[in-house]
Structure formats: C-alpha cells, structure tokens
N, C-alpha and C positions, 0 to 999 in steps of 0.2 A: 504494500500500500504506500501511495505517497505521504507523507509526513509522518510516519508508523511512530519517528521520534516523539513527535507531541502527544501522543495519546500517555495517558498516565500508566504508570510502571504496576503491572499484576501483584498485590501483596501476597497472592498465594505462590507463586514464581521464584524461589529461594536464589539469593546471593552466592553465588559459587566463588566468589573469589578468594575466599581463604581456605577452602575444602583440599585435602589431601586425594592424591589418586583411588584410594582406598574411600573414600567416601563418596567419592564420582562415581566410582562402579557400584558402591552397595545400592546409589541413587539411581543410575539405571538401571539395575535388579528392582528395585523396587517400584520401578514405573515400566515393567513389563518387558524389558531388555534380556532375555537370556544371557546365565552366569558367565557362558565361555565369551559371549561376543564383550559383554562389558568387562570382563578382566583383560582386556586390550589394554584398556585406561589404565590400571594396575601394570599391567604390564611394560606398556610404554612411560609410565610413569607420566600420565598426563593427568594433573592435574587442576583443581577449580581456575585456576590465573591460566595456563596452556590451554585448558579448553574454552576459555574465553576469546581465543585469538584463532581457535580453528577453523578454517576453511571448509565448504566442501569441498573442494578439490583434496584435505588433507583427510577429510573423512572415508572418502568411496575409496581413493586411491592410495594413501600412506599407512592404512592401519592392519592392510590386509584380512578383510571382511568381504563377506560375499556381498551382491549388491541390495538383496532385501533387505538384510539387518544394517546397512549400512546407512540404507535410507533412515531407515527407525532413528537410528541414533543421531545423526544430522538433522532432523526435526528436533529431536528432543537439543539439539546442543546451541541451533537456532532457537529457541525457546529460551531457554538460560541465557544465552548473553542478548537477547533483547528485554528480558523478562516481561513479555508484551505476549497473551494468546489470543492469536489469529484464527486460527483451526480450529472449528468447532465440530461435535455429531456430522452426517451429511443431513440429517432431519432439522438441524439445526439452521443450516444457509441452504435451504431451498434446495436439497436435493444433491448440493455438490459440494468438494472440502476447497474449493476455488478459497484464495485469498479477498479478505473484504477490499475492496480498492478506495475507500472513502471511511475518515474518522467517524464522520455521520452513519453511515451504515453500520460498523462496528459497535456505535453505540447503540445503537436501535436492537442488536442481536446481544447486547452484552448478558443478560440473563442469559440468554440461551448456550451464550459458548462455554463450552468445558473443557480442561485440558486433556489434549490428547494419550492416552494411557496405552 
C-alpha cells in the first residue's frame, strides 16, 4: 500500500529487535512455522536486529528452504519489521489476501483483519 508508513504500528505485532535467534525460531514455531524450517534462524544465527534487515531475496534464496515454507516465513518476517497487518482471512477482503492499496480501506477492514497464522 502506498503510505503503509502512516498507518499506526499493530500493538499486537511484537518488537523483535532485541530477541535472540532462539527466540525468533520459538516465534515462528509458535505462529505455525515448522520446527526444522525455523531453526534456520537458530541456525544461521539470525536474529530479532538480522531479521529486521532481511530481504526476500535473503529469504527464498540465502537460507536454503524450499519455496513454500519460504514464502510463510517472509510474510511473517515482513510483518515484524513493519509491524503493520495487511493480510487478513480471504472472507475478510472480499474474497482475496490482495494487499489493501489505500489507509482508508484498511481502516474500514481493521476489525476484520487478523494476523496471519
């Protein structure tokens, strides 16, 4: 969305920036990331501040994941360092997980969006 900056920061959307890599994996275990794909993070030693600066280009390509779970977690890692949700249900934006393109529409849908799990 354009100006996605100005809309207000999700208070449900935790602050990663002092988390340990061990804490970024138990967080994506816990938001429905299988054990082996998130202990990448552990692995690679990426943590809350490193995953703040990741690409997807570092995601699909540098962490050696296949490309479904790859997606998963590059949503989830855009999530975190905007701490802003876009993506809501598909029942929720009319049928599709299309991005809102207008602050006005996302506030219109703001009860309705959930984070993605």
């Amino acid at each position: 969305p354009r100006n996605w900056q100005d809309l207000p920061v999700d208070p449900s959307i935790p602050d990663i920036a002092s988390w340990s890599a061990a804490r970024m994996s138990q967080y994506l275990v816990q938001n429905g990331i299988k054990d082996t794909v998130a202990k990448v993070f552990f692995d690679q030693e990426i943590d809350g501040a490193s995953a703040l600066v990741l690409t997807r280009k570092d995601v699909l390509h540098s962490l050696g994941l296949k490309l479904g779970p790859a997606l998963k977690v590059y949503q989830h890692i855009k999530r975190l360092q905007t701490r802003r949700n876009f993506y809501g249900p598909p029942s929720a934006v009319g049928g599709s997980t299309e991005i809102a393109s207008t602050a006005a529409e996302l506030q219109q849908h703001h009860k309705l969006l959930q984070p993605v799990q």
